[in-house]
C-alpha positions as CSV (number, residue, x, y, z in Angstrom):
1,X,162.2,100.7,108.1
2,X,159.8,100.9,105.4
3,X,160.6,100.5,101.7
4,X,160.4,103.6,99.4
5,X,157.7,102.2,97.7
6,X,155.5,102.2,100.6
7,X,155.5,105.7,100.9
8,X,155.3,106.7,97.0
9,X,152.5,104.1,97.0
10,X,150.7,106.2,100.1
11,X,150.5,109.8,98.0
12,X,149.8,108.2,94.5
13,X,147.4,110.8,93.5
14,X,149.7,114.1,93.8
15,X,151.8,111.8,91.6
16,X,148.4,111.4,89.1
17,X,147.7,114.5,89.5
18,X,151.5,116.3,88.9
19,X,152.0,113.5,85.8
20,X,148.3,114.7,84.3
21,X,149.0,118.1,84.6
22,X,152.8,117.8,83.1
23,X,151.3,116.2,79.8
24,X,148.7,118.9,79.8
25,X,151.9,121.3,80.1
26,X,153.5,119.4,77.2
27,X,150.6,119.1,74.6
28,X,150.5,123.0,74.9
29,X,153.9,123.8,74.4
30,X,153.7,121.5,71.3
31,X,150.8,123.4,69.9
32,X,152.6,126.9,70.1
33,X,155.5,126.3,67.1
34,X,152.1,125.3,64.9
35,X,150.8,128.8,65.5
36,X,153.8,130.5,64.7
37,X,154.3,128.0,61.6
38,X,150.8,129.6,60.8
39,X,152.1,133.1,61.5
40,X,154.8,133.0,59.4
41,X,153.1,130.8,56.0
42,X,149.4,132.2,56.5
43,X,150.0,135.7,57.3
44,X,153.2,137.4,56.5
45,X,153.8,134.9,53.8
46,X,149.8,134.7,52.2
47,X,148.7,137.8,53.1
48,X,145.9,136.8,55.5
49,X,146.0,139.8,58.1
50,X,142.5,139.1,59.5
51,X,144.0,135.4,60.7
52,X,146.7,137.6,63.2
53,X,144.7,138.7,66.5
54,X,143.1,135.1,66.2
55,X,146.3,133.4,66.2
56,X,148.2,136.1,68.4
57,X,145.4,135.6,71.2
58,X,145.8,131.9,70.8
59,X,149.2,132.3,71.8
60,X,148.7,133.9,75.0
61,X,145.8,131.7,76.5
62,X,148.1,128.6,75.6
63,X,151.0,130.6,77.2
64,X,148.3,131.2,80.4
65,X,146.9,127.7,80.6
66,X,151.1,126.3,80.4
67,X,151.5,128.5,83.4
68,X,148.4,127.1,85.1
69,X,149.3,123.3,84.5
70,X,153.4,124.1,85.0
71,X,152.7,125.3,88.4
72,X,150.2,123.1,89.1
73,X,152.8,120.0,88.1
74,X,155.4,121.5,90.2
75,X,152.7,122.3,92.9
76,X,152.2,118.4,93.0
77,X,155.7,117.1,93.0
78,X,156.6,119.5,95.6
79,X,153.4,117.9,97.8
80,X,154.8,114.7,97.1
81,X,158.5,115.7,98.1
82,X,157.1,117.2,101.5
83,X,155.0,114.4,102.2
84,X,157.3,111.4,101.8
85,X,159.9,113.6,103.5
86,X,157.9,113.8,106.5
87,X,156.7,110.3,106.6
88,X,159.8,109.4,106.7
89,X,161.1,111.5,109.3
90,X,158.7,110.1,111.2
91,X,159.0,106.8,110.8
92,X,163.4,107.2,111.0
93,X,162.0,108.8,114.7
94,X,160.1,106.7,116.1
95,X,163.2,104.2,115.0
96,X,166.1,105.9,116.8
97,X,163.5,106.4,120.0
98,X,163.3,102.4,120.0
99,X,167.3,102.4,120.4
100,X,169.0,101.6,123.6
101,X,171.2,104.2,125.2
102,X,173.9,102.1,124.5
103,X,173.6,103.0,121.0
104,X,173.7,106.5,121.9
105,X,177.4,105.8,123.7
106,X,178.8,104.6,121.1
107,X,177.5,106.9,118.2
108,X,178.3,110.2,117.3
109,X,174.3,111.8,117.9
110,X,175.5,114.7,115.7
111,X,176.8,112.8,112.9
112,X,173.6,110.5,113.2
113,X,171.3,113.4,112.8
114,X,173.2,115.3,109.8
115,X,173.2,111.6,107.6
116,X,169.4,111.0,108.2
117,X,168.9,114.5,107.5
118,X,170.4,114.4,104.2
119,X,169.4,110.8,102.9
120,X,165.7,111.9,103.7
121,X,166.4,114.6,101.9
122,X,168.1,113.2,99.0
123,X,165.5,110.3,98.9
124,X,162.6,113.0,98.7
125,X,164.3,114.9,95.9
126,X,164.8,111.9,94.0
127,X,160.6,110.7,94.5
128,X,159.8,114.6,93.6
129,X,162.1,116.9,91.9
130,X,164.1,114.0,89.5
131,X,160.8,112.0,88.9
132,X,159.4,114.7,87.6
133,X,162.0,115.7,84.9
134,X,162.6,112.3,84.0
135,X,158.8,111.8,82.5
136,X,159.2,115.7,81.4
137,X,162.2,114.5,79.5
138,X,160.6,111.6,78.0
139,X,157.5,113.3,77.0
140,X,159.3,116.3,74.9
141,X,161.4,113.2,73.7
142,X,158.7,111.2,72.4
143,X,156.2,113.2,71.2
């Protein structure tokens, strides 16, 4: 059986990709407070009505290009899920067909099935889904 490594190592650019496209994500969610900071001191608080539509606009296409890259991140991730998922199905597959019937007599097939199931599963979550909150976490942490 192949280490986990092997297959995070095979799909390295949906990880690029998803990781480029989360700090895209996080950049503009930082810039949207500053906007509102200018709302609030330049316009209601200096009197500078003509700055509004500019910075209200501004707003929206950050709120549209977060979309864009959010999706696209989770897009990615969700690639990268599948992918090693199904590599590994494969690979746990082509295992269990080496087996001897023997095996077979002695294990509960059922059983078998369910645990690999679930471990793939859990495995593929934890390369896709938990990856990607942990650097999502650390970028709104350290920024």
């Amino acid at each position: 059986m192949k280490k986990v490594g092997t297959y995070i190592a095979r799909f390295w650019y949906l990880y690029l990709f998803g990781v480029t496209s989360l700090v895209i994500s996080v950049v503009l969610d930082m810039i949207s407070p500053k906007i509102t900071k200018s709302i609030i001191d330049d316009v209601i608080k200096g009197g500078k009505t003509e700055l509004l539509t500019k910075l209200l606009l501004g707003i929206i296409i950050i709120a549209v290009r977060r979309a864009i890259f959010q999706y696209i991140k989770e897009y990615s991730f969700d690639m990268a899920n599948f992918n090693i998922t199904k590599s590994m199905r494969k690979d746990i597959f082509a295992h269990i067909q080496s087996l001897s019937v023997n095996y077979f007599d002695k294990t509960n097939t059922g059983e078998l099935m369910a645990r690999i199931k679930d471990d793939v599963d859990n495995i593929g979550d934890g390369m896709g889904y938990i990856i990607m909150l942990l650097i999502e976490v650390a970028l709104h942490t350290t920024l």
